[in-house]
Structure formats: C-alpha cells, structure tokens
C-alpha positions in Angstrom: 0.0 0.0 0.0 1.2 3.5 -1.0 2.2 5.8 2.3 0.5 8.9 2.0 2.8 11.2 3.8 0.8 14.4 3.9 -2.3 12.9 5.0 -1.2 10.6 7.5 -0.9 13.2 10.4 -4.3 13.2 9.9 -5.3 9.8 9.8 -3.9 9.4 13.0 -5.9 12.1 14.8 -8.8 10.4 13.4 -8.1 6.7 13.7 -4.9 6.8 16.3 -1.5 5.1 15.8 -1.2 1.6 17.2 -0.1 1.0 20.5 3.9 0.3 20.7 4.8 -2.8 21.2 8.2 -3.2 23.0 9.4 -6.0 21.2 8.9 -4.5 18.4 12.3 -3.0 19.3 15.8 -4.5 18.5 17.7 -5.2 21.5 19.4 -2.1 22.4 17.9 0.1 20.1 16.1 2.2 23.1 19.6 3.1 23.7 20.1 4.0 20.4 16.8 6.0 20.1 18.0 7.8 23.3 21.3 9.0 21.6 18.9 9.7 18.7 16.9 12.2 20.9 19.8 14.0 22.7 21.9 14.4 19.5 20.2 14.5 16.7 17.1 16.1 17.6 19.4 18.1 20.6 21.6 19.8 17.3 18.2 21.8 16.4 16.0 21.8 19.7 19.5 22.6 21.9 21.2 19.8 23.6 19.3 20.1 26.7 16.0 20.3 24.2 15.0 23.5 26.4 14.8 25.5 22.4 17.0 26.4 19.7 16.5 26.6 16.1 13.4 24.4 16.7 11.0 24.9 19.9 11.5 23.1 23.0 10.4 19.8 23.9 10.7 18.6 27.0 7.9 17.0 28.6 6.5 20.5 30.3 6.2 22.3 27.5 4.8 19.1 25.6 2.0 18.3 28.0 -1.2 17.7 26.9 0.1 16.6 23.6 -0.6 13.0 22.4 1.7 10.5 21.6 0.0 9.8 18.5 0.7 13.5 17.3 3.9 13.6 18.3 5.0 10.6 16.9 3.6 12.0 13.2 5.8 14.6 13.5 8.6 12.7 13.9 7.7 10.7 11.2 6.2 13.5 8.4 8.0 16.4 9.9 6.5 19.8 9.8 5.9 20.9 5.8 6.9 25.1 5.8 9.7 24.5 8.6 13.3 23.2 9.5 11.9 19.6 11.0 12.5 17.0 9.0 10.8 13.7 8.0 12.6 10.8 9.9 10.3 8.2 8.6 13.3 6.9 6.1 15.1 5.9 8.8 12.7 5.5 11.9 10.0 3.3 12.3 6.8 4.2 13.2 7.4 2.4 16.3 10.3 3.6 16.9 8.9 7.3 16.5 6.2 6.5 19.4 9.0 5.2 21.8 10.7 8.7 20.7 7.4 10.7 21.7 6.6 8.8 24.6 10.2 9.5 25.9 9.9 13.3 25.7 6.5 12.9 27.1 7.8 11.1 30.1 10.7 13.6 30.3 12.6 10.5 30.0 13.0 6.8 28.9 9.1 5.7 28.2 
C-alpha cells in the first residue's frame, strides 16, 4: 500500500497510531533511540531540548500533547519549517518510543 505522507498526520488524529509494542524494538535500540533524541534532535531543539532553532520539547512544554501526534511529527515532519521527516530511517514504532520519551521527560 502506498504511504501517503501528507495525510497521514491526519489519519492518526482520526483513527490513532497503534499502540507500541516493545518487542517490536531490537535489543538495544532504546539506547540508540535515546542517543537519537539527545543528539540528533538536541543539534536543532538545543542539547538540553530547552529551544533552539526548533521549539522546546521537554515533557512540560509538551503536556497535553498526544503520543500519536507527536509521533507524526517525527515521522512526516512539519511541511513550511526546519523539521525533517525521519520516517526513512525510523519506524513508526520507533517514532512513538521517541514521543513517549519526551513525554515522560525521559526513557518511556
């Protein structure tokens, strides 16, 4: 089935995104999702995530987001703006355990 980027954020506001399953995770790829979050996403939201080129996103300032949404826009990105789609190299599994972790202000 063809992915239809641009309309999947949302299809998951309307239908929801899966729940994660943790096995769905390679052995020590939390770890590596956790490097992921504090480098890569850390070069454009600061390395402490408290703002920089992109907005902050630690768990305070994300509360009362879902999951769900979150997780899209690690996926998709934001169209207009600096943040990237990651979906070539995350899964969309992956990109939940990524939003749940900033949620949690921490690992998930």
């Amino acid at each position: 089935m063809p992915r239809l980027p641009a309309l999947f954020p949302l299809a998951v506001l309307l239908f929801g995104m899966p729940p994660l399953d943790a096995a769905e995770l390679a052995p020590g790829r939390a770890a590596e999702l956790e490097r992921l979050v504090l480098q890569d996403c850390g070069s454009c939201h600061g390395l402490t995530l408290k703002g920089g080129l992109g907005p902050d996103i630690r768990a305070p300032t994300l509360a009362g987001r879902s999951t769900e949404g979150l997780a899209a826009i690690v996926l998709h990105g934001v169209p207009g703006t600096p943040m990237p789609p990651w979906h070539p190299l995350l899964s969309e599994a992956e990109a939940q355990w990524i939003a749940e972790y900033l949620l949690n202000g921490g690992a998930p």
